[in-house]
DSSP file (Angstrom, degrees, kcal/mol; ACC not computed):
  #  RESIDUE AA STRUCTURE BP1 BP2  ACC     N-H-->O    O-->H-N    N-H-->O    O-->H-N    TCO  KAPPA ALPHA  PHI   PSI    X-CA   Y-CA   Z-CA
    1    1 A X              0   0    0      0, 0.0     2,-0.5     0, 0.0    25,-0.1   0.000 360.0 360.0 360.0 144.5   50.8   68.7    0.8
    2    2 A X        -     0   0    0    117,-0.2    25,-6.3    44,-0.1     2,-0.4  -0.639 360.0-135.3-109.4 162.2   46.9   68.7   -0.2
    3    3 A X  E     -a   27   0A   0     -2,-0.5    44,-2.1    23,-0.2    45,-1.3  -0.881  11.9-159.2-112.4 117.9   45.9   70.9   -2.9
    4    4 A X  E     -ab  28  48A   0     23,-1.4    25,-2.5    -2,-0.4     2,-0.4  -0.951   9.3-146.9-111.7 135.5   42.8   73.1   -2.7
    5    5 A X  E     - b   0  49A   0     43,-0.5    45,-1.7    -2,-0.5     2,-0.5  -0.952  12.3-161.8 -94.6 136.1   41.2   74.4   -6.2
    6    6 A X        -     0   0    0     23,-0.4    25,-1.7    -2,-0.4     2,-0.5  -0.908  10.5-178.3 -92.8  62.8   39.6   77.9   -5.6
    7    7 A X  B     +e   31   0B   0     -2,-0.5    45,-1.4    23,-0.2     2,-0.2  -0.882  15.3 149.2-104.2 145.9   37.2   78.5   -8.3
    8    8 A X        -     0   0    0     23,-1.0    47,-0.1    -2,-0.5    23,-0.0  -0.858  42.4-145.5-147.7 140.2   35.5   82.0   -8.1
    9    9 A X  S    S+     0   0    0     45,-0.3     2,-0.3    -2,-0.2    -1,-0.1   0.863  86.3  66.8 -80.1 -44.9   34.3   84.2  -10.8
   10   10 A X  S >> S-     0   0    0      1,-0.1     4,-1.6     4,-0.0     3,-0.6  -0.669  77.5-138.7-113.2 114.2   35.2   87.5   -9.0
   11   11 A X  H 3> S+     0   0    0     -2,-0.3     4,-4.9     1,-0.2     5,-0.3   0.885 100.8  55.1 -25.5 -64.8   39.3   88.3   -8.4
   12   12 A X  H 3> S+     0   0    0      1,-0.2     4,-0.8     2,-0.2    -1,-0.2   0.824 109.3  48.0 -43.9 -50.4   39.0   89.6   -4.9
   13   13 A X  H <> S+     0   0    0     -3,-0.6     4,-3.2     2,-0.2    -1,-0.2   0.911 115.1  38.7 -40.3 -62.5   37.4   86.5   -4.0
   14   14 A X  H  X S+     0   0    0     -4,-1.6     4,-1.3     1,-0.2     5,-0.3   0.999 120.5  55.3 -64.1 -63.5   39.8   84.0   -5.5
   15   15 A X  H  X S+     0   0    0     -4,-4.9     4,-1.2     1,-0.2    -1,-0.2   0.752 109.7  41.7 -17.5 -43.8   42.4   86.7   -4.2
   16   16 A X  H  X>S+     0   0    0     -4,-0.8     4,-2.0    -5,-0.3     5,-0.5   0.951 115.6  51.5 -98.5 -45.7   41.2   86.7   -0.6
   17   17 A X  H  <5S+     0   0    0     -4,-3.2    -2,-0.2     2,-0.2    -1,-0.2   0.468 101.4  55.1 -63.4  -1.1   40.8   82.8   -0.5
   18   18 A X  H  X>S+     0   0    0     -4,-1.3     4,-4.1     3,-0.2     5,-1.4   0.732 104.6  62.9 -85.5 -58.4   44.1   81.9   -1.7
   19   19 A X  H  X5S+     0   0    0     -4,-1.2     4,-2.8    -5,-0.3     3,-0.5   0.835 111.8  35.9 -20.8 -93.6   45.3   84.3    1.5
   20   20 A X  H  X5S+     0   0    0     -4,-2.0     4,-1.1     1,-0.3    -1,-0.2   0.771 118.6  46.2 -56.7 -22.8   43.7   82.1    3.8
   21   21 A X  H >>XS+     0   0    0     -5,-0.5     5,-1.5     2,-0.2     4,-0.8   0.978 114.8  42.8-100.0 -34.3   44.3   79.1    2.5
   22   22 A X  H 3<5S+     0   0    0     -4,-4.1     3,-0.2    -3,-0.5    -2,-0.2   0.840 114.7  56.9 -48.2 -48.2   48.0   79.5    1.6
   23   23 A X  H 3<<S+     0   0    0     -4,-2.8    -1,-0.2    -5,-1.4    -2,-0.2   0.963 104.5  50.7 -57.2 -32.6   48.3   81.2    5.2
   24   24 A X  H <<5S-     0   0    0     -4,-1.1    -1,-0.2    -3,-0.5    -2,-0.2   0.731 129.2-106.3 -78.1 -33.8   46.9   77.9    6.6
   25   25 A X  T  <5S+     0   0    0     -4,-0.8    -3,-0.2    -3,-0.2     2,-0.2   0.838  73.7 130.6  81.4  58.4   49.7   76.0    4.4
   26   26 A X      < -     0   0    0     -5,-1.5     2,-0.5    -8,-0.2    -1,-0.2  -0.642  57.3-121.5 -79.8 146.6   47.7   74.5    1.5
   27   27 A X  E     -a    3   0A   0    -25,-6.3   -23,-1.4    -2,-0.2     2,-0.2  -0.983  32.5-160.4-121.5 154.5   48.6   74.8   -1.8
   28   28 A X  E     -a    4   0A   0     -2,-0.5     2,-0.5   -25,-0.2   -23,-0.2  -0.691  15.9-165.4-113.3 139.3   46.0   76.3   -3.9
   29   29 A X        -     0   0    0    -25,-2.5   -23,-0.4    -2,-0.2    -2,-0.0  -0.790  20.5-148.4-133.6 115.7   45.1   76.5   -7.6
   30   30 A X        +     0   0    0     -2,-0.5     2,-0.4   -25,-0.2   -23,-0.2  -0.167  19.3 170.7 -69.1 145.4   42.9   78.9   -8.7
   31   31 A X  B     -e    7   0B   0    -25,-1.7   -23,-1.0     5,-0.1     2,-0.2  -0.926  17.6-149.7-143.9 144.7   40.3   79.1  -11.6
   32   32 A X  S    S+     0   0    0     -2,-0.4     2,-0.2   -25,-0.2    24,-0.2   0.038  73.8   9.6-100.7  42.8   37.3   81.6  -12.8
   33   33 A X  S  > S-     0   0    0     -2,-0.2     4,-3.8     1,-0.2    24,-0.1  -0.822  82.8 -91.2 171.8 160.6   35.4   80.1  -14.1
   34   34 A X  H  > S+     0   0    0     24,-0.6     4,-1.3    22,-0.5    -1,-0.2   0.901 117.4  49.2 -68.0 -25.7   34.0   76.5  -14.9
   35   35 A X  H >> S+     0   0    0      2,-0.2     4,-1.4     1,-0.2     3,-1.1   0.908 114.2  47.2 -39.4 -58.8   35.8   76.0  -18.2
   36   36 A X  H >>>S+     0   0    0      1,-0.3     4,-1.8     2,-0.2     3,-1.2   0.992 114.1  50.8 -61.3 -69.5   39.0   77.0  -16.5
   37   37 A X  H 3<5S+     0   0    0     -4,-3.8     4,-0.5     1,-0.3    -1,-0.3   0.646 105.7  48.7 -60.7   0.4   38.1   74.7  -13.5
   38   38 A X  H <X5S+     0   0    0     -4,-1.3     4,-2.0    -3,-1.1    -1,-0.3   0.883 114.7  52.3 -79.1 -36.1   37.3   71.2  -15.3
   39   39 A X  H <<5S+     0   0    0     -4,-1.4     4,-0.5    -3,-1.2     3,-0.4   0.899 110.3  44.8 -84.7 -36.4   40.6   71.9  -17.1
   40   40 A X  T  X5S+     0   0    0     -4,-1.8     4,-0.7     1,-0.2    -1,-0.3   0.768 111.1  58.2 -44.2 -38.6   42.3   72.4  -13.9
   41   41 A X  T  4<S+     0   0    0     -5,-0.5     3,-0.3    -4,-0.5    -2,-0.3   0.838 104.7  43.1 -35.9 -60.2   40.7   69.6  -12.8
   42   42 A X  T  < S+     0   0    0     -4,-2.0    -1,-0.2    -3,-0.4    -2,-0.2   0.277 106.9  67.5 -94.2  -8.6   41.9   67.1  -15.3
   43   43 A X  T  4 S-     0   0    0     -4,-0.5     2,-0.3     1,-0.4    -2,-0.2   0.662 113.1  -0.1 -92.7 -14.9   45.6   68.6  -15.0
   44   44 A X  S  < S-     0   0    0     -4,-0.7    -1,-0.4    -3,-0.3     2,-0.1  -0.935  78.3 -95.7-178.2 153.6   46.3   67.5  -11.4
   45   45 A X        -     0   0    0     -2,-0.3     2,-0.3    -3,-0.1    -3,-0.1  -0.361  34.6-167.0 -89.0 148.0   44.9   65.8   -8.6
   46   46 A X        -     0   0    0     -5,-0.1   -42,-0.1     1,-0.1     3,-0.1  -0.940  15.7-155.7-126.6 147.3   43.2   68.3   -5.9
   47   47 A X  S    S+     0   0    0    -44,-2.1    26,-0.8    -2,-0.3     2,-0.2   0.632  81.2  14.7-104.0   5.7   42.4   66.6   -2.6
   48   48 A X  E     -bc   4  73A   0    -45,-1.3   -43,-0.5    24,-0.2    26,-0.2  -0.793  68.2-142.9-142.4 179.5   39.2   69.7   -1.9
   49   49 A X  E     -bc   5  74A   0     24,-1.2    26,-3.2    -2,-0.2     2,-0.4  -0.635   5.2-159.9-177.0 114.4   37.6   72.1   -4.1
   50   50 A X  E     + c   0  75A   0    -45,-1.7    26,-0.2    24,-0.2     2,-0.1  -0.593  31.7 176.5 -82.3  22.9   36.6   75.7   -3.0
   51   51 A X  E     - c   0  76A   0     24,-0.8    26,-5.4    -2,-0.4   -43,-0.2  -0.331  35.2-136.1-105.1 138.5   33.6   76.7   -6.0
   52   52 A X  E     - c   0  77A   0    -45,-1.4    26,-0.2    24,-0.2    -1,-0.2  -0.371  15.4-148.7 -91.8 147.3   31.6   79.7   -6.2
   53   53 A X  S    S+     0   0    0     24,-1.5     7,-3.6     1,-0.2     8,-0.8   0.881  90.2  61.9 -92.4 -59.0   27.7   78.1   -7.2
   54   54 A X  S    S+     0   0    0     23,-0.3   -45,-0.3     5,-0.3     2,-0.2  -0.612  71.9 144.8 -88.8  85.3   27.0   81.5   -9.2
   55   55 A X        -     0   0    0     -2,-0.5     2,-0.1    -3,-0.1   -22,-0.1  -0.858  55.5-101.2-126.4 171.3   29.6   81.8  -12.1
   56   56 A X  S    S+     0   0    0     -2,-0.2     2,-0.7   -24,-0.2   -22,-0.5  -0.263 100.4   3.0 -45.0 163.5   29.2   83.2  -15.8
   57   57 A X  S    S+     0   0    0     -2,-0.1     2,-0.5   -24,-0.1   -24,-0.0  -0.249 133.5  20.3  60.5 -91.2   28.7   80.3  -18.1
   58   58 A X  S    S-     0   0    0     -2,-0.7   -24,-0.6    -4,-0.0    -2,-0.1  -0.969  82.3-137.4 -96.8 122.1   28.6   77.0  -16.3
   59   59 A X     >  -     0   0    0     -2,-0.5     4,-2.6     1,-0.1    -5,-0.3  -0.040  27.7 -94.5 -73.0-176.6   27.8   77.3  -12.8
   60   60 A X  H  > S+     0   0    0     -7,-3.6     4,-3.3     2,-0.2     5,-0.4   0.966 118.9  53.3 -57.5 -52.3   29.4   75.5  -10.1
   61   61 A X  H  > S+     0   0    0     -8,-0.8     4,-2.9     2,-0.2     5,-0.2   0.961 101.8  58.2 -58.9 -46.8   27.0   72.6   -9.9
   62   62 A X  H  > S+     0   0    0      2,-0.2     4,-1.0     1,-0.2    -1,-0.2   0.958 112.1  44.7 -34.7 -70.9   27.3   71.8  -13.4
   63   63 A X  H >X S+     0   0    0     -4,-2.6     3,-2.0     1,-0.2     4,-1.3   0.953 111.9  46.1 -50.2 -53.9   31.1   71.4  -12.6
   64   64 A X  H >< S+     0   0    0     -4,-3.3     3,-1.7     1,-0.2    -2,-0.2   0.938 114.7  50.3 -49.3 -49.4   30.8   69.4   -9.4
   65   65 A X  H 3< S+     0   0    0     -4,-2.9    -1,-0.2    -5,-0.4    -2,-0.2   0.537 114.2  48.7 -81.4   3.9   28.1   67.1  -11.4
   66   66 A X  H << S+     0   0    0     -3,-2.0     2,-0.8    -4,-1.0    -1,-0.3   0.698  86.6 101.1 -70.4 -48.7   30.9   66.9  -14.4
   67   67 A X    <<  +     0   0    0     -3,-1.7     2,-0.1    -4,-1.3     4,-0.1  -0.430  55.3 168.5 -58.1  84.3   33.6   66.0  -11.9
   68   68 A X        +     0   0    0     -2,-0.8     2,-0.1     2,-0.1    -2,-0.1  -0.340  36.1  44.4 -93.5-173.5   34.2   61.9  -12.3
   69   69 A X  S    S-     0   0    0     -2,-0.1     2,-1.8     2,-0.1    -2,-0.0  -0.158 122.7 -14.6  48.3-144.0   36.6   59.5  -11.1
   70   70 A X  S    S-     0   0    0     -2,-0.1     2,-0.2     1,-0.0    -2,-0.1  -0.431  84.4-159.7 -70.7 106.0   37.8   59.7   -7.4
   71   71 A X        -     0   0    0     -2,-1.8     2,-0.1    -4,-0.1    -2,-0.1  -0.734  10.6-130.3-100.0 153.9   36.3   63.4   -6.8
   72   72 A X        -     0   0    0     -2,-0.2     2,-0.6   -24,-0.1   -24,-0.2  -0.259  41.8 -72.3 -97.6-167.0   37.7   65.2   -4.1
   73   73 A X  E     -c   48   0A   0    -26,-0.8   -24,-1.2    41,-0.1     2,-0.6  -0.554  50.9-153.8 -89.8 109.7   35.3   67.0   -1.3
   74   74 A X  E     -c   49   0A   0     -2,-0.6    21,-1.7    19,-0.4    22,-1.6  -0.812   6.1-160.2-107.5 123.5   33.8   70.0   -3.1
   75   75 A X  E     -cd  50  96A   0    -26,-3.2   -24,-0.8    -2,-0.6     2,-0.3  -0.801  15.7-155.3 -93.5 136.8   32.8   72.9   -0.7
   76   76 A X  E     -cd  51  97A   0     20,-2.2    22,-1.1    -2,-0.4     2,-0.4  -0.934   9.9-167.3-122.7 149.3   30.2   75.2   -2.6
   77   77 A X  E     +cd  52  98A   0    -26,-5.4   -24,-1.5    -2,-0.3   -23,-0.3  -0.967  13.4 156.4-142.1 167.6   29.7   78.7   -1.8
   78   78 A X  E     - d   0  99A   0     20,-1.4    22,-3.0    -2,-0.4    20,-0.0  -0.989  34.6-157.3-169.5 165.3   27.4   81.2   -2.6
   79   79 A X  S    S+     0   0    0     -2,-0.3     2,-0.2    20,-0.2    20,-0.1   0.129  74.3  80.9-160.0  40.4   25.9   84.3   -1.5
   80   80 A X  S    S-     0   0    0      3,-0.0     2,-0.8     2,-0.0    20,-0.1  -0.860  83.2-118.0-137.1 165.2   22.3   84.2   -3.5
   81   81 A X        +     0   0    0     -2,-0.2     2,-0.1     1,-0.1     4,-0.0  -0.904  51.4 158.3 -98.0 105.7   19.2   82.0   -2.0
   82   82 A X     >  +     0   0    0     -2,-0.8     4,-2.9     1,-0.1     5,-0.3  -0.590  11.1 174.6-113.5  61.4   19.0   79.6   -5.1
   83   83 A X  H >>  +     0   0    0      2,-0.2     3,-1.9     1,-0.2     4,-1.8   0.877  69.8  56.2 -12.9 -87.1   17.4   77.0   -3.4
   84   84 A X  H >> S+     0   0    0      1,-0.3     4,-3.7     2,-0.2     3,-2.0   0.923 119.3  42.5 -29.4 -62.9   16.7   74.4   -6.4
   85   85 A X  H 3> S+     0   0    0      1,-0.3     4,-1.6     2,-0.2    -1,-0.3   0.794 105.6  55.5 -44.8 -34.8   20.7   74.7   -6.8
   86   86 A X  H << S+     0   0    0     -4,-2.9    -1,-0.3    -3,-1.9    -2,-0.2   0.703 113.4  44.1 -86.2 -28.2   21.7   74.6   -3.5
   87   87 A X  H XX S+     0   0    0     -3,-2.0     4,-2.7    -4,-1.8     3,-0.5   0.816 107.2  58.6-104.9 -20.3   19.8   71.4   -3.5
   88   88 A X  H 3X S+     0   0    0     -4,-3.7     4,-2.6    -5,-0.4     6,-0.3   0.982 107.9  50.1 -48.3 -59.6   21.3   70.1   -7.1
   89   89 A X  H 3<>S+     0   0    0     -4,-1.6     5,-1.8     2,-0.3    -1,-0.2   0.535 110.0  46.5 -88.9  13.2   24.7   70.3   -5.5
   90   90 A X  H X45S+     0   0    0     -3,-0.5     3,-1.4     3,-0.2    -1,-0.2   0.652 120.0  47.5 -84.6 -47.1   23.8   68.2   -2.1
   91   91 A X  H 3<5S+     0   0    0     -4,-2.7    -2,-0.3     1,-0.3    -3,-0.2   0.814 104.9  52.3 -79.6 -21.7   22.4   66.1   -4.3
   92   92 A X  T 3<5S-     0   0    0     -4,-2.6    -1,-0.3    -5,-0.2    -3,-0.1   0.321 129.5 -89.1 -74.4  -7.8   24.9   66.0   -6.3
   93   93 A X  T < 5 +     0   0    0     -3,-1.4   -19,-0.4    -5,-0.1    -3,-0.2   0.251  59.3 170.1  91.5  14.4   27.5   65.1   -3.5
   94   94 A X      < -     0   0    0     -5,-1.8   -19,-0.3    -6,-0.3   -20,-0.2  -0.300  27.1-148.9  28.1 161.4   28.4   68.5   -2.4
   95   95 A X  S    S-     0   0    0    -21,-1.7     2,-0.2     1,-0.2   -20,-0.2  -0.072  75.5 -27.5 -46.3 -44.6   30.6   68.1    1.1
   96   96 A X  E     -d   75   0A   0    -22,-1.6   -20,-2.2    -7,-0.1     2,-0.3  -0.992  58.8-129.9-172.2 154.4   29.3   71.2    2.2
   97   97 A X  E     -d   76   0A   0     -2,-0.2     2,-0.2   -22,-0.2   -20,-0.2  -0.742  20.8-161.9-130.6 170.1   27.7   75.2    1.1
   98   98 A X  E     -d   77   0A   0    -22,-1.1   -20,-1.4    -2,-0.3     2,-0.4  -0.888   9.5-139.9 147.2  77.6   28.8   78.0    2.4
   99   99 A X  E     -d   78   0A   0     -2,-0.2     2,-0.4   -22,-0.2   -20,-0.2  -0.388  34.2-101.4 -90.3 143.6   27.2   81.1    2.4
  100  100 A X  S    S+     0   0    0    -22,-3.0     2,-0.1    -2,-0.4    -1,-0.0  -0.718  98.0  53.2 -85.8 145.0   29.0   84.1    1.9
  101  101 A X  S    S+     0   0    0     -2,-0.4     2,-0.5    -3,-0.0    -2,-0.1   0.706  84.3 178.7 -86.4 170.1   30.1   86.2    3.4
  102  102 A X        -     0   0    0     -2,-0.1    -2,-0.1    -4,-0.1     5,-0.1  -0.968  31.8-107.0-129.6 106.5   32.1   83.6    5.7
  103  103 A X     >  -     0   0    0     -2,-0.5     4,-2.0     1,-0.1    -3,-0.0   0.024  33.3-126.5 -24.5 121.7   34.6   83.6    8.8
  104  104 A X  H  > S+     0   0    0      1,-0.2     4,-3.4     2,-0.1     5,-0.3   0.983 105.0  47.6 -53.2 -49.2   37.6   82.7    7.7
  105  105 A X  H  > S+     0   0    0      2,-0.2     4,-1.6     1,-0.2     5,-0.2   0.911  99.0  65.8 -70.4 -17.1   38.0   79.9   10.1
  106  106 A X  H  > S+     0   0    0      1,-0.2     4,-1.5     2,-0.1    -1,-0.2   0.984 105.1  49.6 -51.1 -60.8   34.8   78.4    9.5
  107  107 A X  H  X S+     0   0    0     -4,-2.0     4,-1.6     2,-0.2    -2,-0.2   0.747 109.4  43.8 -47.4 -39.9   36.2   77.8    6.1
  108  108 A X  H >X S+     0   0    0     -4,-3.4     4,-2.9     2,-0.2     3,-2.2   0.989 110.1  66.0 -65.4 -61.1   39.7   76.0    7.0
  109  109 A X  H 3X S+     0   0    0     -4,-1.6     4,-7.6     1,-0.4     5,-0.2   0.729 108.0  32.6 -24.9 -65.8   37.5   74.2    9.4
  110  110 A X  H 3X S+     0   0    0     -4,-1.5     4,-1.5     1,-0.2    -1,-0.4   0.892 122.8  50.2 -71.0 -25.5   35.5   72.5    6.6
  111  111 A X  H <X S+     0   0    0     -3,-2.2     4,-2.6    -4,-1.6     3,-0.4   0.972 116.6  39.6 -58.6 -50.9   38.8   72.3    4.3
  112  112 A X  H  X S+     0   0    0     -4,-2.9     4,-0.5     1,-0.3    -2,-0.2   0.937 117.4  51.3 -73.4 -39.6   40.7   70.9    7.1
  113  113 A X  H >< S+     0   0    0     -4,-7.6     3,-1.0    -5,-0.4    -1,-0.3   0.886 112.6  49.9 -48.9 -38.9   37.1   68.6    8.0
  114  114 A X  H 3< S+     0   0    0     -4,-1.5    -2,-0.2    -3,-0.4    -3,-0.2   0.767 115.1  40.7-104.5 -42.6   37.0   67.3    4.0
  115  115 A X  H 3< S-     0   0    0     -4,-2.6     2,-0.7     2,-0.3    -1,-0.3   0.472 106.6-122.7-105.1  18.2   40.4   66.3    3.9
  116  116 A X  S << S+     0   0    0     -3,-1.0     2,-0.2    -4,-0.5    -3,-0.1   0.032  80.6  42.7  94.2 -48.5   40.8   64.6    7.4
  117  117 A X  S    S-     0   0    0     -2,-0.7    -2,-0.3    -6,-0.2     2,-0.2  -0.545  88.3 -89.2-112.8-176.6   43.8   66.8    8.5
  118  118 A X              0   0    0     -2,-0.2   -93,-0.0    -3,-0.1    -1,-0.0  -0.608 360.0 360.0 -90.4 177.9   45.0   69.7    8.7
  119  119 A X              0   0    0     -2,-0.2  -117,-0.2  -118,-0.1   -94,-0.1   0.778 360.0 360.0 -68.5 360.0   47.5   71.1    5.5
């Protein structure tokens, strides 16, 4: 089964993307925040990753550009114009941004694009 991590600062979010992506038949593991999501990270292999750019503490690019070994296809989303960021985490190897708010299907689209299949 491929494994999407969901990190999101904001419940409702994480909440509403676990919906869709559990409805799709992924399984999902959530985090809020980056601490939470390196450590999630380093506990089990994820074949995507679902990250909010905009978090309290560490932002999302900071994680992706943290993220070593075989890193899986990191979707970033966001729903502020932070250019300079937007372009850290392209450069940074990204898969793909995301602006918020989003169609649901756009999003399995790129999930389902990033890992090759569908779940």
């Amino acid at each position: 089964m491929t494994t999407v991590l969901v990190v999101d600062d904001e419940p409702g979010m994480r909440e509403t993307l676990t919906d869709i992506l559990e409805g799709a038949g992924y399984a999902v593991v959530v985090a809020s925040d980056g601490d939470s999501a390196m450590a999630a990270f380093r506990a089990q292999p994820v074949d995507v990753v679902v990250m909010d750019v905009r978090m309290p503490g560490r932002d999302g690019v900071s994680v992706l550009q943290e993220m070593n070994g075989p890193p899986p296809n990191v979707i970033m989303m966001t729903a502020y114009a932070m250019e300079e960021r937007l372009r850290d985490a392209m450069d940074s190897r990204a898969y793909a941004m995301v602006h918020k708010p989003f169609q649901a299907r756009y999003l399995l689209s790129l999930v389902e694009e990033a890992t090759g299949s569908s779940a």
